[in-house]
C-alpha positions, 0 to 999 in steps of 0.5 A: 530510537527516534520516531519520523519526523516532517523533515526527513519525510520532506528529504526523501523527495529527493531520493524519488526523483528519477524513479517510478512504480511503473513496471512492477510486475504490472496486472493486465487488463481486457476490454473489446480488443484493446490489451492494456498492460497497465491496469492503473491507466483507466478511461475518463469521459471526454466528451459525446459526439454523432455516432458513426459506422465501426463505433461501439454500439455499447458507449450510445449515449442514449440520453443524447440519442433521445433528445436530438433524434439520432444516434451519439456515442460517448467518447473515452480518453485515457487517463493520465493519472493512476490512483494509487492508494497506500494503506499503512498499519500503524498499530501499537505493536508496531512500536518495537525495533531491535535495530536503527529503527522502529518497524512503525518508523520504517513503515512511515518512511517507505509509505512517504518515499513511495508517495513521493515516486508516485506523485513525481511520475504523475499518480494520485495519492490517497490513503487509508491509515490504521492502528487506532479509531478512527482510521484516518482516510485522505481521497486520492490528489496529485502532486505534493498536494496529495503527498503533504497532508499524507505525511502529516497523517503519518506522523500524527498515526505513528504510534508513541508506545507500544501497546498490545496488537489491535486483533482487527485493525487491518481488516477494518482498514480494508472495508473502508479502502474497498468501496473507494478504489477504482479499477485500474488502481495501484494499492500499495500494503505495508505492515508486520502482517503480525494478525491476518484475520481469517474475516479479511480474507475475502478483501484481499482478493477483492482488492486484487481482483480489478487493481495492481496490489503490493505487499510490503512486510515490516520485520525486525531481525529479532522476530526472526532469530529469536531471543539470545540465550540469557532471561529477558522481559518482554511485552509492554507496561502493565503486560510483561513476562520473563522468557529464557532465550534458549528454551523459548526459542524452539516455539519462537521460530516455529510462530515466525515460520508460520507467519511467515507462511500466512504472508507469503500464501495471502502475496500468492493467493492475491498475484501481489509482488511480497518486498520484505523491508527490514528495521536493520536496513535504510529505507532508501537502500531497501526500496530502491532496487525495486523502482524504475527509472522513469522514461522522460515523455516523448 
C-alpha cells in the first residue's frame, strides 16, 4: 500500500468544491440577548465610537473615555472567518492497513479534503499534528495559504514504518491545541483513538467547552473481525508474535469492544458528531455525505 502523496492531496480540492462543514450538528452560543447558532462566528473589534442611550455599558471603552472627557463604547463586527483547527494522530502504529489503504493515508486524506472544504467556504486553517516530537503546529490562515503548508506537514508526518504506539502522543497534542484555540472554533479530531490516556481526560471537555468539536475514528475492518483462523505473525520488526486466528479471537474482540466504548462515551461526554472512516472505503465516498452544500452568498 502506497502512502499519500502531494498530488492527489491537491486533486481533492476538486471534490471540496460545492461543500462546507456548515450545519454539522452546530453548537449553540449566548451572549446578552443575541442567539447564535453558530459558535464558530465570533466577534472582532472594529472600531470605538461616542457612546449613546441603549448602548451596553459592558463595551465603554474606558481608556477613550478618560482621555476625551465622555463616554465611548467599542464596537464589534462579526467575523467572517471561523478557526478551524485540525488535530491529526500520526503515530506509527498508524502504519497498518488491511485494505486499499493505511489508516495513516487515510487519515492524510480526510485531514486534506476537509481543510480544503473549509478554506473554500471561507474558514482559517490550522493545525496541531502528532505521532512523533516534535509535534508540528501551523496557526490558523485562509484560503490555499493555510490549506498548502497543511499538506506539506502531512505528508512529512506520515509515518513510514510501523512502530509501537506512542502511549502519550495524542494528549501532548491536546495541551498544545488548547492554549491556542479561540471561542467559536471548529476542531476537527481524526485518529484510530487506539490509546486514550485516562490524563487527557479533562481537554477534551476543555476543548468542547467554548468550540464545535468532531471526531473522526481511523479503523481498519480487521481491528474489528478479528484474525482468520490459521498462525499469523503479528507486530512489527524486532517485536512480533505468532497467534491462532481462532483462539485469539475471543479476546480480540473483546479489546475492540471496549475500544469501541472509550471512543463512543469520550464523542458523548464532549457533545461531538463521532464519523467512523474505514481504510476499505474511499475518502471522498466516506466523507461526502456528511458535508453540505454550500449556500452561495446572497
Amino acid at each position: 500500500m502506497s502512502l499519500a502523496d502531494l498530488d492527489e492531496l491537491i486533486a481533492l480540492r476538486a471534490s471540496a468544491q460545492g461543500l462546507s462543514l456548515q450545519g454539522q450538528h452546530p453548537g449553540r452560543a449566548q451572549s446578552g440577548a443575541h442567539h447564535s447558532t453558530q459558535r464558530g462566528r465570533g466577534l472582532e473589534f472594529q472600531e470605538v465610537r461616542p457612546y449613546v442611550q441603549g448602548d451596553d455599558p459592558r463595551s465603554i471603552d474606558w481608556r477613550v473615555t478618560a482621555r476625551r472627557g465622555r463616554p465611548h463604547t467599542k464596537l464589534y463586527r462579526q467575523e467572517r472567518e471561523r478557526p478551524v483547527w485540525i488535530i491529526a494522530d500520526l503515530s506509527p502504529a498508524m502504519f497498518f492497513g488491511t485494505r486499499r489503504q493505511l489508516k495513516s493515508a487515510l487519515l492524510v486524506r480526510a485531514a486534506a479534503l476537509l481543510a480544503w472544504v473549509a478554506a473554500a467556504s471561507g474558514d482559517r486553517i490550522g493545525a496541531v499534528l502528532t505521532g512523533r516530537d516534535p509535534h508540528q503546529v501551523l496557526p490558523p490562515r485562509s484560503r490555499a495559504a493555510g490549506v498548502l503548508p497543511l499538506l506539506a506537514a502531512l505528508l512529512e508526518m506520515q509515518p513510514r514504518a510501523p512502530a509501537l504506539l506512542t502511549p502519550r502522543s495524542l494528549s501532548h497534542g491536546l495541551t498544545t491545541l488548547l492554549p491556542l484555540i479561540h471561542p467559536g472554533s471548529l476542531i476537527l479530531a481524526l485518529s484510530d483513538f487506539a490509546v486514550l490516556d485516562p490524563a487527557s481526560d479533562p481537554f477534551w471537555p476543555a476543548l468542547a467547552a467554548h468550540s464545535d468539536c468532531h471526531f473522526f475514528w481511523i479503523t481498519d475492518p480487521l481491528e474489528e473481525q478479528g484474525l482468520p483462523d490459521g498462525r499469523f505473525r503479528v507486530g512489527y520488526p524486532g517485536r512480533s508474535m505468532l497467534l491462532d486466528g481462532a483462539g485469539s479471537r475471543t479476546a480480540w474482540l473483546a479489546k475492540w469492544h471496549e475500544r469501541r466504548s472509550r471512543v463512543e462515551d469520550l464523542a458523548r461526554r464532549t457533545l461531538a458528531p463521532l464519523t467512523r472512516l474505514s481504510t476499505a472505503e474511499p475518502v471522498e465516498a466516506a466523507l461526502r455525505p456528511l458535508l453540505h452544500a454550500r449556500r452561495s452568498a446572497a
